[in-house]
N, C-alpha and C positions, 0 to 999 in steps of 0.2 A: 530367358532365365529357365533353367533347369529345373522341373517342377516335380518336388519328392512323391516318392510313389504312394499311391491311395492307403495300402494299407498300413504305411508308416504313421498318414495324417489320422488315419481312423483311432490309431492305438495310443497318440497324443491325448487326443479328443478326448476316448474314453478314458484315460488313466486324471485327465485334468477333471473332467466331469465326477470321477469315483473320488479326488481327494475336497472337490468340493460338497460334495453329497456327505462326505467324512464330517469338515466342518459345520455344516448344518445340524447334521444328525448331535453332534458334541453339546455344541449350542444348545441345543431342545432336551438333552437327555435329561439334564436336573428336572424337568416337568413331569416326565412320563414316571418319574421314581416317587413324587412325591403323594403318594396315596394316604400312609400314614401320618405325614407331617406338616403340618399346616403349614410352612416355608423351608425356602432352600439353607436357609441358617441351623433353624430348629434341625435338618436333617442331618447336616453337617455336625450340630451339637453333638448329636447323638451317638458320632463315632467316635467323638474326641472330646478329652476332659478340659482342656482348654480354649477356655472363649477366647485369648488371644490370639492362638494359633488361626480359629477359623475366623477372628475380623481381619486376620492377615491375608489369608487366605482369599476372599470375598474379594478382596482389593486389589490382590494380585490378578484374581481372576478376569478383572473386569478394566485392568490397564495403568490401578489409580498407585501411586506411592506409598510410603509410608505414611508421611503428613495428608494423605488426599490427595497429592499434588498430580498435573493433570501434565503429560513429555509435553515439549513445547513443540517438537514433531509434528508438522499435522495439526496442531490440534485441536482444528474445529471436529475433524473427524475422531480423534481421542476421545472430544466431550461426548459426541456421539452414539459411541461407543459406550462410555457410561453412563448415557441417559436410557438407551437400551434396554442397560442390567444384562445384555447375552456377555455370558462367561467366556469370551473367545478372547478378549483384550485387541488394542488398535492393531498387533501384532496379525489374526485373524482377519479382518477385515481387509489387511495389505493385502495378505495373500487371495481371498478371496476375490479379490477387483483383479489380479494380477492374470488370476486363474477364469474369471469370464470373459474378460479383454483376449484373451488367448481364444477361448472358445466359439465365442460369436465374430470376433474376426477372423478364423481360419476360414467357419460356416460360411460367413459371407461370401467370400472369400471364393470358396469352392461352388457357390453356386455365380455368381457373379466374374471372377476374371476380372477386376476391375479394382486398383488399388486406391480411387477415392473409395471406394466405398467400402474397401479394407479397412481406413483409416476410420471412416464413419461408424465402422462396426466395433472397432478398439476401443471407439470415446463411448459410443453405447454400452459395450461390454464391462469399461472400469466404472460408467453410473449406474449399470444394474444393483450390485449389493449396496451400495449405496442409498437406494432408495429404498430396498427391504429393510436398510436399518433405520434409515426415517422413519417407514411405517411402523417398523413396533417399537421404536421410541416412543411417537406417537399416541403409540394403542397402550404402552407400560404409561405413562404417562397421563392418560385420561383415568385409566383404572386407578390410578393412586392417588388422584385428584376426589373420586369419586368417593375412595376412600377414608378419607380426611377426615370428613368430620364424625364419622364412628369411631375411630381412631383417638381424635383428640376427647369425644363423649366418657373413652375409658379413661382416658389420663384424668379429665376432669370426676368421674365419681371415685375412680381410686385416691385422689386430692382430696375428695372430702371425707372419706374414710379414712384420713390421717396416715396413708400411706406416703414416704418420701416421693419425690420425683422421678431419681434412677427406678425405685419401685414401682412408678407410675408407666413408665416409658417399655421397660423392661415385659410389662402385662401385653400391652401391646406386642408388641416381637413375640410375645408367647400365642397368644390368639389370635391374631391377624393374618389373613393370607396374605401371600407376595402379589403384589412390591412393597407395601407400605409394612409389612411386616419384616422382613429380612432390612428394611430399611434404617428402621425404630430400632432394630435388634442391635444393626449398626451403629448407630447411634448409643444405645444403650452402653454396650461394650466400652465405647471411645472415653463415655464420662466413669465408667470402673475404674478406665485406667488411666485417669486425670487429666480428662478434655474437660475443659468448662463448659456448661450446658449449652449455651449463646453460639461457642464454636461448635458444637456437636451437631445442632438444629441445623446452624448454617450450613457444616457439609452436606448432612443430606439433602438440603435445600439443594446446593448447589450439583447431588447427584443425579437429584430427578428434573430437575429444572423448567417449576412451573411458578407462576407469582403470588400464587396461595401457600406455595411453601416458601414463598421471601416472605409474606407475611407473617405467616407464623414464627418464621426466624426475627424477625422484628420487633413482634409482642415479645417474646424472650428476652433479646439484646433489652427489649423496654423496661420490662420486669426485674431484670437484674438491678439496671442504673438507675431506677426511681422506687421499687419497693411496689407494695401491692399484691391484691388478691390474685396468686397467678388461676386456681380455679377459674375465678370470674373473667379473668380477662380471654382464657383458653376459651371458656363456655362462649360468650363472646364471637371469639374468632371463628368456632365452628359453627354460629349461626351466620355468620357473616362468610362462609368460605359456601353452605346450603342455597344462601340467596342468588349467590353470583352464579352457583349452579343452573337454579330454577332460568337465571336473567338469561344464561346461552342458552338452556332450551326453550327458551321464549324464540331467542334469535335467531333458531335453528330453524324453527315451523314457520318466524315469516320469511324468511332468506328461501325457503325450499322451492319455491316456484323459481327462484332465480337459477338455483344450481340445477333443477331439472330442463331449465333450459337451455343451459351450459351443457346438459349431457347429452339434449338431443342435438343444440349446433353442433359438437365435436362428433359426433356417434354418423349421424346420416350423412353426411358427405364421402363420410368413408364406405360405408356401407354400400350406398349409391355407384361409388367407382368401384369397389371391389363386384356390385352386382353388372355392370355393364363391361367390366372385363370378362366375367365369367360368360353373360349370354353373346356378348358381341366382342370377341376377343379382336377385332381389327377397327372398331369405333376410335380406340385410342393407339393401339398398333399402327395401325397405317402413319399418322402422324406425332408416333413417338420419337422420332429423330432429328420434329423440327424444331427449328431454335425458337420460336416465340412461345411456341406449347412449351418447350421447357418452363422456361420465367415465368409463364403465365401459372403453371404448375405453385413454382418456387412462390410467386408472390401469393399466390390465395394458400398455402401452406402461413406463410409468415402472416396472412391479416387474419389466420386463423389464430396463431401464437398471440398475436395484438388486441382479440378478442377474447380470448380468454383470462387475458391479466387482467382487460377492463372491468368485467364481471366480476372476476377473482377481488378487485377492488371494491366494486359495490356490493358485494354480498359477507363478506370476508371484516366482521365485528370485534372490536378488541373491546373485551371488558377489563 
């Protein structure tokens, strides 16, 4: 096979590398702007007199339809994408996996000669963004969790100060940082323009996707069909959403000896071979080409994988 010339690869390379660096940077901009404005909604307010336009907009941003609805496309990777909150939509992320799958398989590729491991580097390359979008789903996700129950504090004294609901929710998106702020804001918006409250909760429920906000969406749906102090029931929910708090960081201090030991079996093996390749680069050189040293490689590879789910199991608490 005819192998294109270096500096054609390089110019790939780098034009793929500058439009993903493009999508990131896009992604992150609403943060670095928001000095003045306590969320990405409020800012967006502020350029424009209509609230529909920017709950349109918000939605559009982040992949969701009109109704919420979520493309059937993909769409564990869609949800993903909107539990994020990054304004790229699932549209972004295709390309972004399309565009490191390119990248780190050329890379390989060019140092290697070697088309399993071309393939190897595609399937790495299309789970790289992938995983950065798990992680700060993740990290959006705890923070707005975190947030909960100061959030629902305000709904609650605005309620006893005989303020409506939409007026109670709407406080929130006004004073709240993001997430939970542009979230509520969202929210707010949807029952202006005649979502019922029960479905309003539930989408956002269903945008951040934790089970403190199914509960919240449940006290509501509850409050609706049976009547009662919603006050008290929110007050309630938000000492109830604190506990479950305290209960994981209980779980987290005695779990820690487990996952520090997960860090060091994964971490020093590696370490270890990378150190005896470096001082005795012919220790494993000399018999890298034999067939049992491979498997034997392959197999303590995979009872490594086998080891970590088990721990992942024992340590890994659902509350």
């Amino acid at each position: 096979m005819e192998m294109l010339p270096n500096t054609v690869v390089y110019v790939l390379i780098f034009a793929c590398a500058f439009l993903l660096m493009q999508l990131i940077i896009n992604a992150g901009r609403q943060g670095a702007r928001t000095v003045k404005r306590v969320n990405i909604r409020m800012r967006l307010l502020a350029g424009k007199d209509n609230s529909a336009e920017v709950l349109q907009a918000l939605k559009r941003s982040r992949g969701l339809g009109e109704d919420n609805q979520i493309s059937n496309l993909l769409k564990w990777l869609n949800t993903l994408v909107v539990h994020s909150g990054l304004r790229i939509g699932a549209h972004g992320l295709y390309i972004a996996m399309f565009i490191s799958a390119f990248i780190v398989g050329i890379l390989v590729f060019l140092f290697t000669y070697n088309y399993l491991y071309f393939i190897l580097g595609l399937a790495v390359g299309f789970g790289l963004p992938v995983g950065v979008v798990l992680f700060i789903a993740k990290r959006r996700r705890s923070k707005a969790v975190a947030q909960l129950p100061d959030a629902l504090d305000v709904i609650v004294r605005s309620l006893r100060a005989g303020h409506p609901v939409p007026v109670a929710i709407d406080l929130v998106a006004r004073e709240m940082k993001d997430p939970i702020g542009s979230e509520f804001g969202m929210a707010s918006d949807e029952i202006t323009y005649g979502t019922e409250l029960g479905a309003a909760v539930q989408r956002m429920s269903d945008r951040i996707g934790h089970g403190d906000f199914d509960m919240l969406a449940a006290t509501v749906r509850l409050q609706a069909r049976t009547g009662g102090n919603l006050a008290e029931l929110l007050a309630s929910n938000a000492h109830m959403v604190r506990e479950r708090q305290k209960m994981r960081l209980r779980i987290k201090a005695a779990s820690s000896e487990g996952r520090m030991s997960a860090l060091i079996l994964n971490v020093v093996p590696i370490l270890l071979f990378a150190a005896v390749n470096i001082l005795s680069p012919e220790f494993y050189g000399d018999v890298s080409d034999v067939a049992f040293i491979k498997q034997g490689l392959i197999a303590a590879a995979a009872w490594m994988v086998v080891g970590n789910l088990v721990i992942r199991k024992m340590i890994n608490f659902k509350i």
